[in-house]
Structures are given as C-alpha cells and as structure tokens.
C-alpha positions in Angstrom: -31.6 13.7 40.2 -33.2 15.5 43.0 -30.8 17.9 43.5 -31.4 19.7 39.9 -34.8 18.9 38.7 -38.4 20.7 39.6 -38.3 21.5 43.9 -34.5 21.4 44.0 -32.4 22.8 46.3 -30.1 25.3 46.0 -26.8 24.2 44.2 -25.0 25.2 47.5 -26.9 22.6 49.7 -26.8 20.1 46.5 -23.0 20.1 46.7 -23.2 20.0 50.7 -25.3 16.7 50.1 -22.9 15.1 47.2 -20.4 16.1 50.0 -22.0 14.6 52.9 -22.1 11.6 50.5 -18.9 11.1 50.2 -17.4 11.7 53.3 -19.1 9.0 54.5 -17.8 6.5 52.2 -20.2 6.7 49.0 -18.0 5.7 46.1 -20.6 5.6 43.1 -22.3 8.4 42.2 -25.2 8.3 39.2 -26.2 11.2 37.3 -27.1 12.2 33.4 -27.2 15.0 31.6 -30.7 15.5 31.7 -31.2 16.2 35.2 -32.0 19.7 34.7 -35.0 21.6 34.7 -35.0 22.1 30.9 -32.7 21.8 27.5 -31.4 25.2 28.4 -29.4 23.7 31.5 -28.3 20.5 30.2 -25.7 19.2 32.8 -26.5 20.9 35.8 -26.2 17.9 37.9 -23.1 16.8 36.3 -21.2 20.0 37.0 -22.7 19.8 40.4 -21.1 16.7 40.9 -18.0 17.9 39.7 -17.9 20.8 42.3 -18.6 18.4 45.3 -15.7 16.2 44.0 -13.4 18.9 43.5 -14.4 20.6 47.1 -13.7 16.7 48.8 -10.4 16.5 50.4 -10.7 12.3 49.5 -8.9 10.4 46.8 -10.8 11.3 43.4 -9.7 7.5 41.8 -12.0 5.5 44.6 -14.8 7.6 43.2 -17.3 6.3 40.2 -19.3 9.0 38.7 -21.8 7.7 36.7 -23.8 9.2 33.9 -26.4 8.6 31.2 -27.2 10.1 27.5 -29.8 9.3 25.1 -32.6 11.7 26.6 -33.6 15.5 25.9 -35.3 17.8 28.2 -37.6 20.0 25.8 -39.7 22.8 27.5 -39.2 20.4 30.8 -40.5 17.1 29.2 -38.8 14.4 29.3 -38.0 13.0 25.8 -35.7 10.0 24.1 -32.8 10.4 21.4 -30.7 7.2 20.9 -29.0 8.6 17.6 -25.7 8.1 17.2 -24.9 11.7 16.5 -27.1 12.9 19.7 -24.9 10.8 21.9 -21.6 11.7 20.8 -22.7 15.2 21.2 -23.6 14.5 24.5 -20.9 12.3 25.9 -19.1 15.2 24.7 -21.0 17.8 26.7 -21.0 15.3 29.7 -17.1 15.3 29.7 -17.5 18.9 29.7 -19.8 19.6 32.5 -18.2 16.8 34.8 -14.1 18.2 34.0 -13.0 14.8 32.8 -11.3 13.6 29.7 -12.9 9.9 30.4 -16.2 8.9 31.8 -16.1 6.2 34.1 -19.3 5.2 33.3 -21.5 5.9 30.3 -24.8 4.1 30.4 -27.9 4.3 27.4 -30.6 6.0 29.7 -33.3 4.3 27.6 -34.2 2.7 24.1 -35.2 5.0 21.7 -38.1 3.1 19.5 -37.5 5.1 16.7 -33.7 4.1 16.3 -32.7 0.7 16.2 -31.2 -0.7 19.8 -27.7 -2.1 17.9 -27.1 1.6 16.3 -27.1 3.3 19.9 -25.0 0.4 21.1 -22.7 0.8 18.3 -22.0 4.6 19.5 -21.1 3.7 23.0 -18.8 1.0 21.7 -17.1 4.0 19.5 -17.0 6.5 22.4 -15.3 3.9 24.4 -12.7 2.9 21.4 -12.2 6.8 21.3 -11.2 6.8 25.0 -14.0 8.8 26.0 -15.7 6.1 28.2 -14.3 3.2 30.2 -16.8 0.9 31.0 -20.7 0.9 29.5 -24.1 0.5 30.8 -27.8 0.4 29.9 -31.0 1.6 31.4 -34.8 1.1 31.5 -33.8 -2.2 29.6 -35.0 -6.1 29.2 -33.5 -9.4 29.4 -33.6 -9.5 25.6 -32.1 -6.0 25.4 -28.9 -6.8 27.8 -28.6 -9.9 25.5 -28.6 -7.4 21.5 -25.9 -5.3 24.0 -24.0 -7.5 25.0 -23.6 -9.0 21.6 -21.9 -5.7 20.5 -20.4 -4.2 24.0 -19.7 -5.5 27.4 -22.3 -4.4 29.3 -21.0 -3.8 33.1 -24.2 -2.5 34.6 -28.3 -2.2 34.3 -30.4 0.6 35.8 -33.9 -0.5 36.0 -36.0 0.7 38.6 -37.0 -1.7 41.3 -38.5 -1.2 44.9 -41.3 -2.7 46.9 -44.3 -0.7 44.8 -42.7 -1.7 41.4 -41.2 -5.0 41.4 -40.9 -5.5 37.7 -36.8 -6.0 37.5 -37.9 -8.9 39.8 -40.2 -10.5 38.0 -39.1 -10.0 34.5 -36.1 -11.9 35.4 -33.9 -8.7 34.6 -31.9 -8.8 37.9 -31.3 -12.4 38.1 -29.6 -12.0 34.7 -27.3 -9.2 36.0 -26.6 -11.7 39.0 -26.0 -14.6 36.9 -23.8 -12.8 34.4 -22.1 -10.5 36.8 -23.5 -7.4 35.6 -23.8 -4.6 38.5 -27.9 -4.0 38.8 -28.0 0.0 39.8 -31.7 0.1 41.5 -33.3 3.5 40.6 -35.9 4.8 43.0 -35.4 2.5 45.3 -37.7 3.9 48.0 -40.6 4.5 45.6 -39.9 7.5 44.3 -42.1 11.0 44.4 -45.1 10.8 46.4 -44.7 7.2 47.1 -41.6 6.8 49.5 -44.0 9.2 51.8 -46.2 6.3 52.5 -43.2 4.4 53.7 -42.9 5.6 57.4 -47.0 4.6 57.8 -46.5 0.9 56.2 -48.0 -1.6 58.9 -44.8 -3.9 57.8 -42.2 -1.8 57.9 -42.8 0.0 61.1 -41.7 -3.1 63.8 -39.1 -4.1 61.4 -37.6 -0.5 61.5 -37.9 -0.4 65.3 -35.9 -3.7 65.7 -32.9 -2.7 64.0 -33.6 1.2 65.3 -33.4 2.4 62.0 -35.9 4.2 59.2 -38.3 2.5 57.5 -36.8 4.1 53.9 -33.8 2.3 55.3 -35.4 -1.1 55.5 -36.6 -0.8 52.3 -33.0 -0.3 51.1 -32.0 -2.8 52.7 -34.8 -5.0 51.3 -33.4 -3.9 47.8 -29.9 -4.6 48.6 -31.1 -8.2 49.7 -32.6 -8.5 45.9 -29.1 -10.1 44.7 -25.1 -9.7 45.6 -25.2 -7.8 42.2 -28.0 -5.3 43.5 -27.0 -1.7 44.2 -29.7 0.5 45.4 -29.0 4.3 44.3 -31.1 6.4 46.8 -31.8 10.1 45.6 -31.7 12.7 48.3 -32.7 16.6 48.7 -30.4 17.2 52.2 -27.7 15.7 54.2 -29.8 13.9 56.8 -32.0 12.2 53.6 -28.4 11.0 52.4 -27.2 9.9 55.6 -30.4 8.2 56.7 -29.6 6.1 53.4 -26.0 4.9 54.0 -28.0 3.1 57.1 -29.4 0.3 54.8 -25.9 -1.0 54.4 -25.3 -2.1 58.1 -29.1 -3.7 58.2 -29.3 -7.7 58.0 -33.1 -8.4 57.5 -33.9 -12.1 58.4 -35.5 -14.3 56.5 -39.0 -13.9 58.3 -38.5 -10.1 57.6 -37.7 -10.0 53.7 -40.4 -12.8 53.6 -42.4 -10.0 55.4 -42.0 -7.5 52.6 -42.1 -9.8 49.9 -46.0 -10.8 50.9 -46.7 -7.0 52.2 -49.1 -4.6 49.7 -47.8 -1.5 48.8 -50.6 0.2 47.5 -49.5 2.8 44.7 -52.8 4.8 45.3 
C-alpha cells in the first residue's frame, strides 16, 4: 500500500522493492485497487505489481498476488461500495491493471453497511463461477461475518488488522476461527502502522529481545504476530528494499515462551 499512496516512492524504487521481495522468497503479495492516491489512478499498485512480476526472472505460478475491491478513493478519501455492480466493474479493472485473465485471490476489502453482506458475497461467488477469480477472501470482517460468507462461498482467507497496539483480531476470537477452520488470517499492519511502528525501536520490551536474536525490533514484532496461530500471516508494508528485507527476518525468529509472554503483558501506548 505504501508504495502508491500519499509519501510514496517513485514507481521505479516501488518495483525495485516488490523485486527485492521476491528474490528473496516472498510468494504472496497483497494489494487492491484502491491503493492509489485518488479515483483518477485506480490500480496503480496493481500494475506496479504486475511490472515487478514481469521484470523477475522467477517462476510466475509460485507467486500469489492478492487483491481487494469494494472501496473507492474519491478526492483521496477512503470510501466503501460493496454493490454488486461496483465489484464486477472492478474485478474487471483489477484483471486489467495486474495483466491476468484470473485473480488468484479476490478478497471483499470491507462491509458496506448500506448493501447487505450476502449480496457482495453473492458477486464474488459469480466472478469466481465466471472464471475471473480462483479462491475468495474477506477483510475488516467478524466471526459472525466469516460465518454469513462462508454460508454462500468458501472463504480461504481474513484480512483483519492485528499487531501489538491493536489486538482486536485477538480478542474478538476472529483469528482463532481462521485457525480452527483453516482459513489463512493475512495480518494487515502488523508493525502498527503510520506513526506507530516509529515507537517500536524505543519499546523497553522489545529492545533486549531484539538484541538476543540480533535482529530489529519491527522484526520481533513480526515475529510476535506470526506466533498468533499456524494460520497467521503477517503482511508487512514497505517504502525501500532494506524495510522489506528487514521483514523477511521475522520468519527465522523463534520467540520463547517467556518472550511472547513478554509482549503479550507489555503496554503499547497508541499516544
């Protein structure tokens, strides 16, 4: 999301981090169409993606690109639009902008309160009859949502935010549901997000626990994350190829017990 929206790069050093990415074994890569600055450049990160993938010397069928409709980008706000007609027209454009004739994944970025939750499910389920999608997802959603989905679809993943400021995928329940019923859990802002992940490197927790495993404190909290459930997959957002890099640490980080207990009790202050 980084990578297109307000204090982006340039689309050259975008693709050199969606590069960077995958030459060091990312396979799942999440975007949407609204990661633009505005409705006038819907799809900018999309067909960013779909440079880097096209520049990689790697094979293409190991790679999931991810992607999200159901949210409009007027005059830089960020607004909702779960019609059916809205996301046909832009699963359509999303095909478009990423150069494929079938989305790997196609996920509801969020509930629209002014259309009912079945009739946006209903659309997905037709795009993916139509061949347009393969597998479907949901964002920003509930336990009770996943269960009206899954009712209609078969939902394969849930993007809910969730990291050590906002816990609330935790304590709802809504990741021990994905774990119980198999369903991947795609962690959004996993380090906090915007100002917040800058108070990471200061945390009185995290500090010794990033100096035993010589590694970052953003890449504890990843790993913290991961350590959430064997469902749990932490999607880190990056403006440059060290940020991206620095990430992909997480994955080689076993926290101990004491350590996760650490972070569970810890205060992050959202101030």
């Amino acid at each position: 999301m980084h990578l297109s929206i307000t204090g982006r790069p340039d689309d050259a050093t975008g693709v050199a981090v969606i590069r960077a990415a995958l030459e060091h074994g990312v396979t799942l890569i999440d975007t949407a169409d609204v990661y633009c600055l505005d409705d006038g450049e819907l799809g900018h990160n999309e067909r960013l993606v779909a440079t880097a993938l096209r520049a990689w010397a790697g094979p293409r069928e190991q790679v999931i690109v991810a992607t999200k409709g159901g949210m409009t980008r007027p005059g830089g706000r960020w607004g909702r639009n779960g019609r059916p007609e809205h996301l046909r027209r832009a699963c359509d454009r999303s095909l478009k902008a990423l150069g494929v004739e079938r989305i790997d994944l196609y996920q509801l970025h969020t509930p629209d309160p002014e259309v009912p939750f079945a009739e946006s499910i209903g659309a997905l389920a037709e795009l993916q009859r139509a061949g347009k999608i393969r597998w479907i997802g949901l964002s920003n959603v509930s336990v009770a949502d996943i269960g009206e989905a899954s009712r209609l679809v078969t939902v394969v993943t849930v993007q809910n935010r969730l990291n050590p400021f906002f816990r609330e995928a935790v304590e709802s329940g809504v990741a021990a549901h994905c774990q119980r019923h198999g369903i991947g859990f795609l962690a959004y802002s996993p380090v906090g997000g915007g100002r917040l992940n800058l108070k990471l490197p200061a945390h009185p927790v995290l500090g010794p626990i990033a100096s035993r495993h010589a590694v970052s404190p953003h890449a504890v909290v990843l790993a913290w994350v991961l350590a959430q459930g064997t469902t749990v997959i932490p999607i880190p957002s990056a403006r440059t190829v060290g940020h991206a890099l620095d990430s992909l640490t997480a994955a080689g980080i076993d926290l101990s017990l004491a350590e996760r207990a650490a972070i569970d009790g810890a205060e992050f202050s959202r101030a």
